[in-house]
DRENDO-1510 file (C-alpha; in Angstrom, 1 decimal, always signed):
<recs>
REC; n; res; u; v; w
REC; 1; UNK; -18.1; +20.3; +13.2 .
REC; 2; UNK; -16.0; +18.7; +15.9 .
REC; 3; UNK; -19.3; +17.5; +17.8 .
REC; 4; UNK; -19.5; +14.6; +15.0 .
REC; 5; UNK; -16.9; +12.9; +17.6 .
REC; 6; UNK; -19.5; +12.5; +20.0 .
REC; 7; UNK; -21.0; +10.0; +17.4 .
REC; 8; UNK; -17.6; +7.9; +16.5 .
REC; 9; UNK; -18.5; +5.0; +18.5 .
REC; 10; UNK; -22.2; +4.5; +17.5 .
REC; 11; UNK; -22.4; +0.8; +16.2 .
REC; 12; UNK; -19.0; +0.4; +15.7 .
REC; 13; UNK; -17.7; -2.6; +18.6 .
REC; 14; UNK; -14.0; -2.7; +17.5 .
REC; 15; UNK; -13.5; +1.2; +17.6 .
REC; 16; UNK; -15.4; +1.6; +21.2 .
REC; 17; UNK; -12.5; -1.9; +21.5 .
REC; 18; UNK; -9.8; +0.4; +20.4 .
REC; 19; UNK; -11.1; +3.6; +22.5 .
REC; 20; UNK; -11.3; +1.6; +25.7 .
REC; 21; UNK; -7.0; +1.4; +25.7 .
REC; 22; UNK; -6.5; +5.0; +24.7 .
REC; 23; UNK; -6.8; +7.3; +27.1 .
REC; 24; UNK; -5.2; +10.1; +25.3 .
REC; 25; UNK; -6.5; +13.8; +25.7 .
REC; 26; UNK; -6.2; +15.4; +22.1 .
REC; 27; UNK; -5.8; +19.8; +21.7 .
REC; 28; UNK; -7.1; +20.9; +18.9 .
REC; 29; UNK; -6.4; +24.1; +16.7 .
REC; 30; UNK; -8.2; +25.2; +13.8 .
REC; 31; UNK; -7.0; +28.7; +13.6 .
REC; 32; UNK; -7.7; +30.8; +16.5 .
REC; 33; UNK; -10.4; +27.8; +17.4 .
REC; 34; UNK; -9.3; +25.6; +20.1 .
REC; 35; UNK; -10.7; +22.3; +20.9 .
REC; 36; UNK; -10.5; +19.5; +23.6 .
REC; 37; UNK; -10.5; +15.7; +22.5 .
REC; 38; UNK; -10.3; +13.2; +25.5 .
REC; 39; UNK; -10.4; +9.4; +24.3 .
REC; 40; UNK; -10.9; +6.4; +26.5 .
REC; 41; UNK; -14.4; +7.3; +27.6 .
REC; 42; UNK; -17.1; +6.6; +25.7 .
REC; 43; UNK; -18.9; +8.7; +24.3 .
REC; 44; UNK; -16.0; +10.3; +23.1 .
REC; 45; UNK; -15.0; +13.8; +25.2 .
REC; 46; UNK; -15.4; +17.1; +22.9 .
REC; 47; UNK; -15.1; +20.9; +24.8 .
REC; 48; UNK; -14.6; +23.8; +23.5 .
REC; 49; UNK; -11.1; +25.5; +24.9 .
REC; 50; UNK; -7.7; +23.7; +25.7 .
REC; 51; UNK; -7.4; +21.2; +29.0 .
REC; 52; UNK; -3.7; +21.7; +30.5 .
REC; 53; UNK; -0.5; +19.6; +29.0 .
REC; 54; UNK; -2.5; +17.4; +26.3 .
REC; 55; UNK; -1.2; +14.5; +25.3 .
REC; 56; UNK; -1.2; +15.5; +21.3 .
REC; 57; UNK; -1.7; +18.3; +19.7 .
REC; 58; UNK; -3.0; +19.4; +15.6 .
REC; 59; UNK; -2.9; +22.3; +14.2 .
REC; 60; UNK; -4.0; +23.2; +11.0 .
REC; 61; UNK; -5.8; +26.0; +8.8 .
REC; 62; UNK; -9.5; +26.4; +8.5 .
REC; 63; UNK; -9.0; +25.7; +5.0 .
REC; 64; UNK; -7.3; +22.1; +5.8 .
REC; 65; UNK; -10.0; +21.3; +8.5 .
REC; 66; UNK; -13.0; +21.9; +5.7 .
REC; 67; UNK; -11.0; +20.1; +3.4 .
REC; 68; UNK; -10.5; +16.6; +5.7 .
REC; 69; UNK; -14.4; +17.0; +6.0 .
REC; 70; UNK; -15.4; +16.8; +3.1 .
REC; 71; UNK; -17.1; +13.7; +2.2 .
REC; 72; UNK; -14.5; +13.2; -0.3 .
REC; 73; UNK; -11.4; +14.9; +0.8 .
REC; 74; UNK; -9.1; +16.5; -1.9 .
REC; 75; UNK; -5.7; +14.5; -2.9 .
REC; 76; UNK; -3.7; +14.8; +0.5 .
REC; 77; UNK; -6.7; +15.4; +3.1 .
REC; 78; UNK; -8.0; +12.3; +2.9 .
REC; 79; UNK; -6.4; +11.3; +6.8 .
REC; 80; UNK; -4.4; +12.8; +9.3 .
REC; 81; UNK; -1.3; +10.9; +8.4 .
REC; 82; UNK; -1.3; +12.2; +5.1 .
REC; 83; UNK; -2.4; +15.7; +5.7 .
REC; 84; UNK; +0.8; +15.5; +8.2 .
REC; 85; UNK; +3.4; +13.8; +5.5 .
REC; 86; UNK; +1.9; +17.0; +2.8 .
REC; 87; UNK; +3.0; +19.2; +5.7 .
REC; 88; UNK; -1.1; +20.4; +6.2 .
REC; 89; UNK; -1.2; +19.5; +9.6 .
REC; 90; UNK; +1.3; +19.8; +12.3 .
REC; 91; UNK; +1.1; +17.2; +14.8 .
REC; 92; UNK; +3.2; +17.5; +18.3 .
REC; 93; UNK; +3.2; +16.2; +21.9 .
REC; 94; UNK; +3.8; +12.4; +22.7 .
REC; 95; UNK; +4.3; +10.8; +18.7 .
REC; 96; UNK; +4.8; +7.4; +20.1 .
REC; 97; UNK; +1.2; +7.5; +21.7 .
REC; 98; UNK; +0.1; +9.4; +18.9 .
REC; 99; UNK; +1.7; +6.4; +16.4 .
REC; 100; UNK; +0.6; +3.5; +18.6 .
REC; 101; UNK; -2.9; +5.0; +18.5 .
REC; 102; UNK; -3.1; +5.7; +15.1 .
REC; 103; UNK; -5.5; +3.7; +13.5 .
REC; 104; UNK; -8.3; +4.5; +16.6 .
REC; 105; UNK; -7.5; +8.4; +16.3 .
REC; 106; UNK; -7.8; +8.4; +12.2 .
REC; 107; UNK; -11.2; +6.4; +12.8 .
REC; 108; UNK; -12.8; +8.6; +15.2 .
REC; 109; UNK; -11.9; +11.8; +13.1 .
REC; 110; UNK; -13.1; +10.4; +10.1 .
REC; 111; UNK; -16.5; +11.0; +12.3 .
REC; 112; UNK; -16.0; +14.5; +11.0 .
REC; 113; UNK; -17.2; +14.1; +8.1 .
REC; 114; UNK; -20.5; +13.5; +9.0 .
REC; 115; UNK; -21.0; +10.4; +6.5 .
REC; 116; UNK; -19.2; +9.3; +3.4 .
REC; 117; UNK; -19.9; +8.6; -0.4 .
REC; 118; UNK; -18.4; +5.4; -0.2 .
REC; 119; UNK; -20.6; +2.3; -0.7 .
REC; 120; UNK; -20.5; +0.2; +2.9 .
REC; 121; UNK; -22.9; -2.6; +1.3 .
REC; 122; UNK; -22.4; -6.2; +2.4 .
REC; 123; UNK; -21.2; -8.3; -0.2 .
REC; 124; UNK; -24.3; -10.3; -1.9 .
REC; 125; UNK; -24.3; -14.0; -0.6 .
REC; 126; UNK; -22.4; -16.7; -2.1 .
REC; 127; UNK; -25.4; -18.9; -2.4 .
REC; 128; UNK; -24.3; -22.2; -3.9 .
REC; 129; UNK; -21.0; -23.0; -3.1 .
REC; 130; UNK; -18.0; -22.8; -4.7 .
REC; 131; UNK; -14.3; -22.7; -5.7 .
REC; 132; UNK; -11.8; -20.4; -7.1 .
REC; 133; UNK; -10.0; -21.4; -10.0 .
REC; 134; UNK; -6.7; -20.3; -8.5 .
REC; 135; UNK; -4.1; -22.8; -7.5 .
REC; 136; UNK; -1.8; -22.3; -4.8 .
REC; 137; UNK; +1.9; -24.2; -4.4 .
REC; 138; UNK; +5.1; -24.2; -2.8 .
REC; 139; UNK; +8.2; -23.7; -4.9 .
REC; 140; UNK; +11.7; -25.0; -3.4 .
REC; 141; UNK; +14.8; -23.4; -4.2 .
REC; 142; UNK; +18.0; -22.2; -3.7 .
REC; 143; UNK; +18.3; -18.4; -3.3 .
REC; 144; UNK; +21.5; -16.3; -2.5 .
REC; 145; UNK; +22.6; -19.9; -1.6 .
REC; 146; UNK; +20.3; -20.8; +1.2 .
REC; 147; UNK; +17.4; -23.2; +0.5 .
REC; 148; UNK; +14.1; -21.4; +0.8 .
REC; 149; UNK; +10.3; -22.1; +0.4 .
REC; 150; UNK; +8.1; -20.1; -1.3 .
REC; 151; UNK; +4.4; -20.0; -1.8 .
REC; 152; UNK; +2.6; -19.3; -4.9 .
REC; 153; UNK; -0.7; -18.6; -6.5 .
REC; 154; UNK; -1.8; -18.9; -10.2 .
REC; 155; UNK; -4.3; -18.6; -12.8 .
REC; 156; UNK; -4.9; -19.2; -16.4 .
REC; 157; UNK; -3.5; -21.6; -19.2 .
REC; 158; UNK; -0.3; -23.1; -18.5 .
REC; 159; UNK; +0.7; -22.1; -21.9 .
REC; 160; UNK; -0.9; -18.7; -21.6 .
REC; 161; UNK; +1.6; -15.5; -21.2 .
REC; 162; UNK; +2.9; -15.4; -18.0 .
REC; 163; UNK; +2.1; -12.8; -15.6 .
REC; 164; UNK; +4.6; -12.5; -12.8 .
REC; 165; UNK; +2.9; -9.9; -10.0 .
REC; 166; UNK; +4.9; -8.5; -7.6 .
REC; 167; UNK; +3.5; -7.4; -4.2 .
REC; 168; UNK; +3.8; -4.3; -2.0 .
REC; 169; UNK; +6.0; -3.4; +1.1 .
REC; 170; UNK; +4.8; -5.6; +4.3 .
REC; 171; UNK; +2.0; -7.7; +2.4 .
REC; 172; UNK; +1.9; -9.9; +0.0 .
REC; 173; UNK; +0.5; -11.7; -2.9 .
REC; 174; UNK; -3.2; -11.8; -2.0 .
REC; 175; UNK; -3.2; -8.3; -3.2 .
REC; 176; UNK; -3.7; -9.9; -6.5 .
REC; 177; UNK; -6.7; -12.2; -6.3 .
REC; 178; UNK; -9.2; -10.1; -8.7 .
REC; 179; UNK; -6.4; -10.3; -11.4 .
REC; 180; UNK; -6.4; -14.0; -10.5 .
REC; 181; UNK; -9.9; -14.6; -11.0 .
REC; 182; UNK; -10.5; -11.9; -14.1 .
REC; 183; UNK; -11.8; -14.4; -16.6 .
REC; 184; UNK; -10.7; -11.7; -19.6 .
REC; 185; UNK; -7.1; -11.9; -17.8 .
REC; 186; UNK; -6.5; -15.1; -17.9 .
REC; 187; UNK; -7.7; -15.9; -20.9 .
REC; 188; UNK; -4.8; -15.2; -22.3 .
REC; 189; UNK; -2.6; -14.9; -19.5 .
REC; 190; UNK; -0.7; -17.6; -17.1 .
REC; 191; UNK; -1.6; -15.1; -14.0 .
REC; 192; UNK; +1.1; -15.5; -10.9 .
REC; 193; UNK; +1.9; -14.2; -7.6 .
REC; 194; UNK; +4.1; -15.4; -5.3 .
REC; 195; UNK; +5.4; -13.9; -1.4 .
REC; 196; UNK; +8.5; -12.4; -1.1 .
REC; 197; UNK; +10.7; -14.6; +1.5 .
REC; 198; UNK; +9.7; -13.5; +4.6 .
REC; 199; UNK; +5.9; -12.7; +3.6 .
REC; 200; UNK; +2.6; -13.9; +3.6 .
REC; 201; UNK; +2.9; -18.0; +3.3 .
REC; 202; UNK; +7.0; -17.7; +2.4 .
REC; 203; UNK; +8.8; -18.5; +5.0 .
REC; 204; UNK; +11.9; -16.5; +6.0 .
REC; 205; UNK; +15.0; -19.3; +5.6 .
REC; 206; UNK; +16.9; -21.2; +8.1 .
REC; 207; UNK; +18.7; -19.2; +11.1 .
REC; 208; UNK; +16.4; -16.0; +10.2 .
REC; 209; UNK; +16.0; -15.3; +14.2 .
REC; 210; UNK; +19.6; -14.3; +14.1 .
REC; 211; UNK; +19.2; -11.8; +11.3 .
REC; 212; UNK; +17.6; -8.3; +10.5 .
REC; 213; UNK; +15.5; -8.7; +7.8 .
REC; 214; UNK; +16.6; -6.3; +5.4 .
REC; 215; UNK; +15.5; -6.4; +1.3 .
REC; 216; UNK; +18.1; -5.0; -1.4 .
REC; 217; UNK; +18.1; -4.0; -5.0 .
REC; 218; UNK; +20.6; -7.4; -5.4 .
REC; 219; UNK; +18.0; -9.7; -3.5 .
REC; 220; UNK; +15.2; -8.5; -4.6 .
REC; 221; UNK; +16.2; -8.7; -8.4 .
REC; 222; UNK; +17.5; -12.2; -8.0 .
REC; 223; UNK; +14.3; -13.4; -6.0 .
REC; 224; UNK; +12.3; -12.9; -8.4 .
REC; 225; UNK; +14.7; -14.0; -11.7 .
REC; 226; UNK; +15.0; -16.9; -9.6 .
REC; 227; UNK; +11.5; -17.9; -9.5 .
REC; 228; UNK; +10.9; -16.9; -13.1 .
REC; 229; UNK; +13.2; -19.9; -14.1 .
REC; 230; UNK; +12.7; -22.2; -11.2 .
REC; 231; UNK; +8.9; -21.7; -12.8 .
REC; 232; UNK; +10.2; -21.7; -16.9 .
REC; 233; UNK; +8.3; -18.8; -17.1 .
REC; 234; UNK; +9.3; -17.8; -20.9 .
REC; 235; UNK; +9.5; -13.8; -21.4 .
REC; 236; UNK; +6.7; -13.0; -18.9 .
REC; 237; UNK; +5.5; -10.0; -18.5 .
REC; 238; UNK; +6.5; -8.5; -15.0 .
REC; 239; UNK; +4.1; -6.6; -13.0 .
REC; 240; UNK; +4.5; -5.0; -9.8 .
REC; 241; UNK; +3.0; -2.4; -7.3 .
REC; 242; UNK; +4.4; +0.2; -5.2 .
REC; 243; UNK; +8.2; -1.6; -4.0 .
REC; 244; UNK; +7.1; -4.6; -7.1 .
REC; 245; UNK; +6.8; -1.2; -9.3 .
REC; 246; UNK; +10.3; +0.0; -7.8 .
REC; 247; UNK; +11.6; -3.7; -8.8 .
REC; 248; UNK; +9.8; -4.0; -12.5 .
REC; 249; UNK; +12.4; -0.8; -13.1 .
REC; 250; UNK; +15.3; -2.7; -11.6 .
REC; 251; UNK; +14.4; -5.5; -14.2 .
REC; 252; UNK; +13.8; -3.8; -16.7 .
REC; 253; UNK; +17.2; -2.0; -16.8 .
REC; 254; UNK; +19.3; -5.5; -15.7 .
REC; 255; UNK; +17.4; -7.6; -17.3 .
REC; 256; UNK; +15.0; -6.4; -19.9 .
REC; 257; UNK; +15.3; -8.8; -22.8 .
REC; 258; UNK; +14.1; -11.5; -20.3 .
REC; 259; UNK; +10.5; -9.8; -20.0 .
REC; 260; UNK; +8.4; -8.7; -22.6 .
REC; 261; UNK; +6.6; -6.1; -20.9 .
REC; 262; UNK; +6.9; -4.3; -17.8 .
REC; 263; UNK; +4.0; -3.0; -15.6 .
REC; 264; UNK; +4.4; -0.7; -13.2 .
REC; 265; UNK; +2.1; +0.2; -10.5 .
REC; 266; UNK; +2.6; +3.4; -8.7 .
REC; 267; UNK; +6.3; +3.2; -10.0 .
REC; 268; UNK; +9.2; +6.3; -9.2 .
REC; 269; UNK; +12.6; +6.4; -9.2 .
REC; 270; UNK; +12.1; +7.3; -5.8 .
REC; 271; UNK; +9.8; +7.5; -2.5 .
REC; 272; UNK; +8.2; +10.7; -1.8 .
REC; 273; UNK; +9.9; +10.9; +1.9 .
REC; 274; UNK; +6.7; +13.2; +3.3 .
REC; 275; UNK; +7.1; +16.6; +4.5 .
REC; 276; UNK; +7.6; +15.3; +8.5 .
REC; 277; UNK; +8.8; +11.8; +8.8 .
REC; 278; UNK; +8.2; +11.4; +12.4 .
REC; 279; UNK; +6.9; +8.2; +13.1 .
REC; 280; UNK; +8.7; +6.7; +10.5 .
REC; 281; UNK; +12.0; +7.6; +12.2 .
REC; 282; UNK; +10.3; +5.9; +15.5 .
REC; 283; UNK; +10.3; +2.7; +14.2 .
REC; 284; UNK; +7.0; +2.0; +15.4 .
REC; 285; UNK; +6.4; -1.0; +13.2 .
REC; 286; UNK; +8.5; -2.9; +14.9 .
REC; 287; UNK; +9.2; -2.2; +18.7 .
REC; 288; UNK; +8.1; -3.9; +22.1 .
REC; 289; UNK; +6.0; -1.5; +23.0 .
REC; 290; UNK; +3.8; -1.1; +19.9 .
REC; 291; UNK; +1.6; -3.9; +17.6 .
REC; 292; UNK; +3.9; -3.6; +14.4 .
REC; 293; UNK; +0.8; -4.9; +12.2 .
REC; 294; UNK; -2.0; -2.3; +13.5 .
REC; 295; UNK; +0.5; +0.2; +13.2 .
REC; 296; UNK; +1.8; -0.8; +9.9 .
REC; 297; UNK; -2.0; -0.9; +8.7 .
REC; 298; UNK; -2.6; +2.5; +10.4 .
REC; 299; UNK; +0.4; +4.0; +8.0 .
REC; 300; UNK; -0.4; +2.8; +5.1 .
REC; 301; UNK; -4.6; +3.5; +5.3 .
REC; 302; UNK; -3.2; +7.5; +4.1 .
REC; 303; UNK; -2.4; +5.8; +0.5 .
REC; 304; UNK; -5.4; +4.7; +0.1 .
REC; 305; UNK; -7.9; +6.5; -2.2 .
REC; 306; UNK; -11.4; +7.4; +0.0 .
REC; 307; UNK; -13.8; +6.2; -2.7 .
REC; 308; UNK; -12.5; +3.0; -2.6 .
REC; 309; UNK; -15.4; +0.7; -1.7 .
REC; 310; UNK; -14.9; -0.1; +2.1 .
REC; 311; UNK; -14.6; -3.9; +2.4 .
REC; 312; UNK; -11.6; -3.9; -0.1 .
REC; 313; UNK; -9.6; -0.9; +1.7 .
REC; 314; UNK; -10.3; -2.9; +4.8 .
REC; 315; UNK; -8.9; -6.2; +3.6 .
REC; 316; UNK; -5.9; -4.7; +2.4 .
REC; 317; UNK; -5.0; -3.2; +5.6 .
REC; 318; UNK; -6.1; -6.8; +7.4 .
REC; 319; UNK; -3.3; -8.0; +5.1 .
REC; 320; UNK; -0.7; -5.1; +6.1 .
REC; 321; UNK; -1.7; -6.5; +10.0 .
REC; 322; UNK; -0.5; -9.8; +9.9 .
REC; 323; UNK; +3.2; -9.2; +8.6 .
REC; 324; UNK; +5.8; -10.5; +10.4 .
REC; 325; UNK; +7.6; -8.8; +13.0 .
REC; 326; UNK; +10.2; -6.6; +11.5 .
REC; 327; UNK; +9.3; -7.1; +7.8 .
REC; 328; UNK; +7.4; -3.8; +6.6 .
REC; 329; UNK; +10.6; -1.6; +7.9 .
REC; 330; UNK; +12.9; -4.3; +6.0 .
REC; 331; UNK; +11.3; -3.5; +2.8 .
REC; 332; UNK; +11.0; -0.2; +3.7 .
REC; 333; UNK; +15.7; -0.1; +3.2 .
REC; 334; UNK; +14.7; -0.9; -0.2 .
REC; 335; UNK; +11.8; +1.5; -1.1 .
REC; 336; UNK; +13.5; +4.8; +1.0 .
REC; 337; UNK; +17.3; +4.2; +0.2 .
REC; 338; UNK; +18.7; +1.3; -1.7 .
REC; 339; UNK; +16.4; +1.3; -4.3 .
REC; 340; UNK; +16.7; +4.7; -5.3 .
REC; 341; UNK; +17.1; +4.8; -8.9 .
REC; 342; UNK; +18.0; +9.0; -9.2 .
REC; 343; UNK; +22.0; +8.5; -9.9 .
REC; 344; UNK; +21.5; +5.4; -12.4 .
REC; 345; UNK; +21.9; +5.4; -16.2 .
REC; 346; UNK; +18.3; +5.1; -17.4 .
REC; 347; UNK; +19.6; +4.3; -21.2 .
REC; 348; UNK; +18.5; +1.0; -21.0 .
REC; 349; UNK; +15.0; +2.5; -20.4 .
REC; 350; UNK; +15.0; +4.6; -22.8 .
REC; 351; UNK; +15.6; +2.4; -25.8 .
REC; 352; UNK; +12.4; -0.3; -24.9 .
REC; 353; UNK; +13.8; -3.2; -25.3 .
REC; 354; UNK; +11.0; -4.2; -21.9 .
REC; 355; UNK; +8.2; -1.4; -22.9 .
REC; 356; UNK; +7.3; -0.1; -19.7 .
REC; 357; UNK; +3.4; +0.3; -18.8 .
REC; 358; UNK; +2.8; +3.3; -16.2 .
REC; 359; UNK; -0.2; +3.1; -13.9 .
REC; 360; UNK; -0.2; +5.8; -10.8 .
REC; 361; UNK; -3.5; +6.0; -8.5 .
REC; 362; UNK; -4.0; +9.9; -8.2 .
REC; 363; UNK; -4.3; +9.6; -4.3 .
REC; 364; UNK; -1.1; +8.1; -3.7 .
REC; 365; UNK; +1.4; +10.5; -1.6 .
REC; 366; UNK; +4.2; +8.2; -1.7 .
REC; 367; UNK; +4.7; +7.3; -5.2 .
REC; 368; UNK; +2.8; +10.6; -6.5 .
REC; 369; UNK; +1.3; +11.3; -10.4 .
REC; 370; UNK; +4.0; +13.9; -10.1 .
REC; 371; UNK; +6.9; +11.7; -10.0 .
REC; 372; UNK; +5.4; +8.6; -11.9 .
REC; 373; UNK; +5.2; +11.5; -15.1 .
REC; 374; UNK; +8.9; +12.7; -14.2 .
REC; 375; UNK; +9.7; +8.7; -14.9 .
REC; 376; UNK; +7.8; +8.6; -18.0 .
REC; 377; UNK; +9.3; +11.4; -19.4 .
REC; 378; UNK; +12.6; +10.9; -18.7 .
REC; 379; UNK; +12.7; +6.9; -20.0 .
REC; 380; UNK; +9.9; +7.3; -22.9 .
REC; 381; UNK; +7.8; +5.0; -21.3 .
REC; 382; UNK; +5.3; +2.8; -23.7 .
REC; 383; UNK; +2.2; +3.9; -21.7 .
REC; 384; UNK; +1.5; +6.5; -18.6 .
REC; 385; UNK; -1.7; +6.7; -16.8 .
REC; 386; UNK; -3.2; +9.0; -13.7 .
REC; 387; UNK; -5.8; +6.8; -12.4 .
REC; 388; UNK; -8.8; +8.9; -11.4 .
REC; 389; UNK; -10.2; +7.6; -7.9 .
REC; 390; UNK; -7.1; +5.4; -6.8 .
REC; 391; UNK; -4.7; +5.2; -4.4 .
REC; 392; UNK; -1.1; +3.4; -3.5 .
REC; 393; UNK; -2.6; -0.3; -4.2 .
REC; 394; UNK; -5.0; +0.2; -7.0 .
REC; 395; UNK; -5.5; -3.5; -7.4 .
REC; 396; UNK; -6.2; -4.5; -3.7 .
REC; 397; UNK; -8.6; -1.4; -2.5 .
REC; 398; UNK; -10.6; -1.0; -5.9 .
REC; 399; UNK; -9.5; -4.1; -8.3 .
REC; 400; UNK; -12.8; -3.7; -10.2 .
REC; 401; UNK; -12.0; -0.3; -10.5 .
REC; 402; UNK; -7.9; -0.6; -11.4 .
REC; 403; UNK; -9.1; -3.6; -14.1 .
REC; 404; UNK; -10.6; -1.2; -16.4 .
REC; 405; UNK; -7.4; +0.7; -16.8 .
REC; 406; UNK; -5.3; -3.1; -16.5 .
REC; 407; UNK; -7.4; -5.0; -19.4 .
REC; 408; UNK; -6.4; -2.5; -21.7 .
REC; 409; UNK; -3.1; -2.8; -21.2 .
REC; 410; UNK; -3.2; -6.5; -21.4 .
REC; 411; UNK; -4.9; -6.5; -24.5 .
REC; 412; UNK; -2.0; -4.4; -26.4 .
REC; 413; UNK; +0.7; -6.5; -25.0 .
REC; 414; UNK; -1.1; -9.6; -26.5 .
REC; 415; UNK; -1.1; -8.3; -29.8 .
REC; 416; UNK; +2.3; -7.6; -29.5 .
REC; 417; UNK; +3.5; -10.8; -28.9 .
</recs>
């Protein structure tokens, strides 16, 4: 199985890129099976037997090896990262090398599995030119009384039913554009999605190179009330995805006869820590002596379901990439520990007076099925879906996929109104 490494390079440029900087020797353990990785040299380095004092070292169960190969790993095999936050794989040796490397190491033992399911076709060709109906625009506004500027997209009638879409931790509102361009959306629906402060074409305010970026309940809840009016957005509905589904519950419970609906995307009370938080605790998306985009990118990639159709899984870790220095680990306060929602009085919830929508990607390991049921049952939510074939950012990595379980949704809210 392991020779499939040899191969990892073939036609792929950027990896063989990657591979050139590595120069990490990898051990190996499937059971009583040992193996020998070396990166850096091209091909790739595969013996049978251990080399003295590796640089990293795996260990995991026959079982857990077979599973990771399979063209179509089980829920929680489908990368190394996320076989290691499920506790399947035990990772030790040099975990700054192993995070800094991350990204090259999950590529080349994807190798492994010999060839996937996925579609890797090019998109078709444009042909005749032409132009989104999406317009984008700056908003100017006071916030937690400092002047800020922040950048917008929307779609649909101006008198439609406003959408408000709230992006994930470390990316921002690109993550939306298939909803934005969905004809049978915004037919109906004013579509918009703006970037947090700090992301994507927000920029942070005045005097941020003195600060630490750091995003709380309070902020986050008044950012986006803020834009609501600054917008005279009337009872939108509020939709957001991973820390956005976090924030629709915060909304919901502070401010729920503002929205009509609530949408929540891969929403839980709480974060699903991982079994060994190791390279979380090194900070590794932002330090000197790591790229805080690649690595941010190389985390996430374990949310992300395999049969999502290559090109979009790949630009929604491009997105991840380019966040600013710092950013991802500031949202992250929110997500792990301020927003934690298990010692709150969920009565507000409960009675539906914002009817929450609940929309979980089965692959997800961070915001699980498991936990996005616990919070249906325990606030009555309107609606609660397992999404078969999806992951942590269901509209980004699949969106013609996650629209089929959106429209839906859409639809019953409209004949509520």
């Amino acid at each position: 199985m392991l020779q499939n490494l040899l191969h990892a390079l073939d036609g792929n440029p950027a990896l063989a890129r990657r591979n050139r900087f590595a120069g990490l020797v990898v051990a190996v353990h499937r059971g009583a099976e040992s193996w020998t990785v070396r990166l850096g040299v091209e091909p790739i380095g595969v013996a049978t037997g251990l080399t003295p004092k590796p640089d990293i070292e795996f260990r995991a169960s026959p079982d857990a090896w077979a599973a990771f190969a399979k063209p179509v790993p089980p829920v929680g095999y489908q990368s190394l990262n996320g076989m290691m936050r499920m506790g399947y794989l035990d990772v030790r040796g040099n975990m700054l090398e192993f995070g800094r490397h991350l990204m090259l190491i999950e590529e080349v033992f994807a190798a492994l599995r010999g060839g996937t399911s996925v579609p890797d076709a090019a998109p078709a060709p444009v042909g005749k030119a032409w132009i989104e109906a999406v317009t984008g625009r700056y908003l100017h506004t006071d916030l937690c009384g400092r002047p800020h500027r922040i950048y917008f997209e929307e779609a649909g009638p101006a008198n439609g039913i406003p959408l408000l879409c709230l992006h994930t931790a470390g990316s921002d509102g690109r993550q939306y554009r298939a909803i934005l361009n969905d004809p049978e959306v915004t037919r109906a629906y004013r579509v918009i999605s703006f970037d947090l402060p700090w992301h994507g074409k927000s920029s942070p305010p005045a005097g941020f190179e003195k600060e630490v970026y750091r995003l709380t309940t309070d902020l986050y809840v008044e950012t986006v009330m803020n834009v609501a009016r600054a917008l005279g957005l009337d009872r939108p509905v509020v939709m957001g995805c991973s820390i956005g589904g976090r924030a629709v519950l915060h909304l919901a419970l502070r401010h729920g006869a503002a929205f009509r609906a609530a949408i929540g995307l891969q929403s839980a009370l709480y974060a699903d820590p991982g079994a060994n938080p190791a390279l979380r605790e090194l900070e590794l998306t932002h330090r000197p002596d790591a790229h805080g985009g690649d690595v941010s990118a190389a985390f996430v990639a374990c949310l992300i379901s395999p049969t999502s159709p290559t090109c979009d899984r790949w630009e929604t870790l491009w997105h991840y990439s380019q966040g600013g220095p710092g950013v991802f680990m500031g949202d992250l306060v929110y997500y792990m520990a301020d927003g934690d929602m298990r010692n709150l009085d969920l009565a507000p919830l409960k009675a539906q007076q914002c009817p929450l929508y609940l929309l979980t990607g089965e692959y997800d390991l961070s915001a699980t099925p498991a936990l996005t049921a616990d919070l249906a049952k325990q606030v009555n939510a309107t609606h609660f879906e397992v999404m078969p074939g999806l992951g942590h950012f269901p509209m980004s990595e699949a969106p013609e996929r996650f629209l089929k379980h959106l429209r839906p949704l859409l639809r019953r809210i409209e004949a509520a109104v």
